[in-house]
N, C-alpha and C positions, 0 to 999 in steps of 0.2 A: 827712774820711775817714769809710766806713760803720762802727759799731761791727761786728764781731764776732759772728755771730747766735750763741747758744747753740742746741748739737744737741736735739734734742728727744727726752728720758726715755722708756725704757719701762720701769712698772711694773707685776710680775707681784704678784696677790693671789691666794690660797689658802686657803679653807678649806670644811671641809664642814659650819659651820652657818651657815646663810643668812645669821640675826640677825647673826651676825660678821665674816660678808664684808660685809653690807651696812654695818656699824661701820665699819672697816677702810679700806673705799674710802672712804667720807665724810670720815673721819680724812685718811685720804692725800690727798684732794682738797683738801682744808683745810690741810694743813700746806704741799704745796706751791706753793699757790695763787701764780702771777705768775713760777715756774717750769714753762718747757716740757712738758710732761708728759701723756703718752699712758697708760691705765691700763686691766690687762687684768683682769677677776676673773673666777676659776673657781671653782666647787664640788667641782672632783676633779681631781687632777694631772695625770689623762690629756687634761685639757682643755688645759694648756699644753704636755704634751711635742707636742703636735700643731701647737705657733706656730712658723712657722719663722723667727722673728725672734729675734735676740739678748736679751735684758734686761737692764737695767743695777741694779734696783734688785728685792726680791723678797723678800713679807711671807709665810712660808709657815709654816702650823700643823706640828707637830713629828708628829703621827699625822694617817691616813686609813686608813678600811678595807681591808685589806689592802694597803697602804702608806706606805711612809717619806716622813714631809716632807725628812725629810736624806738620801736617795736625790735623792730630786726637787732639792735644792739643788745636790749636788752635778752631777748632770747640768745642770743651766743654767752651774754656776762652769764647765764641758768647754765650755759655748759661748760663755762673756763670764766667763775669771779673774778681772774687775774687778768682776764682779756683786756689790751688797752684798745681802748677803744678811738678813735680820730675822727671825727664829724668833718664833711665839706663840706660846704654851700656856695652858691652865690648871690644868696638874699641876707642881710644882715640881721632883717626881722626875725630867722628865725634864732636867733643866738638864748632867748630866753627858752625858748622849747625847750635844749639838750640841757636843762637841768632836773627833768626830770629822771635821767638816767646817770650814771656815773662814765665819767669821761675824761679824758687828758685835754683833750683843746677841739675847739672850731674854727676851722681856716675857712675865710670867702675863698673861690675860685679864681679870683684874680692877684692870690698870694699864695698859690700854691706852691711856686718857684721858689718863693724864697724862708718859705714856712715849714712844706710839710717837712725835709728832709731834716730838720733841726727839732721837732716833734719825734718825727719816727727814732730819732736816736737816742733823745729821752724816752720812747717807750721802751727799747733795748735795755738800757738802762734799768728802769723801772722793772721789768722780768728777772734782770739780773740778782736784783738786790733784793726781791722779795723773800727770798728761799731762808729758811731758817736751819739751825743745828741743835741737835739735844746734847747735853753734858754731862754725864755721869760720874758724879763723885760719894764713894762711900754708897749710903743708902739713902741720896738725894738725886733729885733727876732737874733738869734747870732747862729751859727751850730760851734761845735768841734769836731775836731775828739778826739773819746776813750783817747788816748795815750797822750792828751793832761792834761789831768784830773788827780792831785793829789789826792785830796778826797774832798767830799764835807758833810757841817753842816747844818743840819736844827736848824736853831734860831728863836724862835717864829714863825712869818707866811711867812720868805723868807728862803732859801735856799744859802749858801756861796756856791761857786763852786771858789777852788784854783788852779791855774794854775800851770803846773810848768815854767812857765816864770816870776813867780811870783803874775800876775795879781787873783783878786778874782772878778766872775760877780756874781751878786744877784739877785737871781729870787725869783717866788712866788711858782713855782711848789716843790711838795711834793716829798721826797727820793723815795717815791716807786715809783712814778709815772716817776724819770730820770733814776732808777733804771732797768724798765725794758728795756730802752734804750741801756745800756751799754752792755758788754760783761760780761755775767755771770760768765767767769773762772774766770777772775781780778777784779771783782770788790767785794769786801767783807764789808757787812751790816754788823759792830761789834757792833753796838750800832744803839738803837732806833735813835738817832741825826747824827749819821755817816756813812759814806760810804766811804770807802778807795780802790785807787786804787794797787794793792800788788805791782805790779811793783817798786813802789816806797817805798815796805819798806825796811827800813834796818834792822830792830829787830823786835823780836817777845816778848814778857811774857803774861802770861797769860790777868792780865789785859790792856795792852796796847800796841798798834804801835808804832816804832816809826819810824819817817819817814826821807827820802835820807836830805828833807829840814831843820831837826830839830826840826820839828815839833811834838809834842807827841799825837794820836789820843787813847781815852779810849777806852778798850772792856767791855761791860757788863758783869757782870756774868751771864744771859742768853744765849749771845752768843759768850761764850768763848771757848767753845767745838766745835763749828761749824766751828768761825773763826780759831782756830790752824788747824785742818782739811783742811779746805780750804787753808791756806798758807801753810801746807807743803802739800798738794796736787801741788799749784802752783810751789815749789821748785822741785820737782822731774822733772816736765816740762820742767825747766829750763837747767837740767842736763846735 
């Protein structure tokens, strides 16, 4: 079966001095090199409030003349809540402003080398893990979020979905079918019967996960190649 394509990023860049936008994108292109990722850079806000596409990820300096980078933040979070959002500066004073809006982190401009691209990959992260699935059992309907979800077994005509609170619900819905529910970086199809979330493994071999719980999930030798791929694609993420 086809993996999963991961949706393709839009990342909005912001700032009004060139030398740093041109920093910035390069950073950004660099960090998330081998992730999807489309990348917009502007020298003035009004250059993105004019995109009419959503963002999901968004590096935006904290001033412009005559306007707020936390204006500007906020008006993208009104078009994508999930947007992370990344504040630069290079004044520290402003570090109390960005709490007026919701955000991942504020890097001064003279860390952005060794900062943003360890941010940008928690924000990947963070997108990834958001997404939630609904469960259908009987005449009960149940939503979790992603990050909830150890891995789940298809056994005969229901579905185990294990929790990491321990809990396991049982539905009738098919893997492909929660499958494309989930967040395609984490969650890895190793087996016709499995779906594991990486998050939670602790080892890898060829044939098999094993999991933070003890748990041992098989890999096929179909998709043994795919899943080591895919987990050390996730570990590099993690970096």
């Amino acid at each position: 079966m086809d993996e999963q394509k991961c949706e393709t990023l839009a990342v909005a860049i912001c700032d009004d001095e060139p030398e740093i936008l041109k920093q910035l994108q390069r950073l950004a292109q660099s960090a998330l090199d081998g992730t999807p990722a489309v990348f917009y850079a502007a020298g003035q806000p009004q250059s993105l409030l004019m995109e009419k596409r959503c963002f999901d990820i968004a590096i935006l300096d904290i001033r412009f003349p005559g306007f707020s980078g936390i204006e500007l933040a906020k008006w993208l979070l009104g078009r994508n809540p999930l947007c992370q959002i990344l504040f630069v500066s290079s004044f520290p004073t402003y570090v109390s402003d960005v709490y007026d809006v919701p955000h991942l982190v504020m890097i001064l401009k003279d860390q952005l080398q060794a900062q943003l691209p360890k941010y940008l990959r928690r924000a990947v992260q963070n997108l990834w893990t958001s997404g939630s699935v609904k469960l259908v059992s009987a005449d009960t309907v149940r939503v979790f979020a992603a990050a909830q979800i150890v891995c789940l077994e298809r056994n005969g005509r229901v579905t185990e979905v294990t929790m990491r609170d321990g809990e396991t619900v049982t539905c009738a819905d098919k893997l492909s079918d929660l499958q494309r529910q989930l967040p395609a970086e984490c969650f890895c199809r190793c087996h016709a019967s499995f779906l594991v979330n990486l998050q939670y493994v602790a080892e890898h071999r060829r044939d098999r996960f094993t999991l933070r719980t003890g748990a041992v999930v098989p890999i096929s030798r179909a998709n043994a190649e795919q899943s080591r791929e895919k987990f050390m694609r996730y570990l590099r993420l993690m970096e």
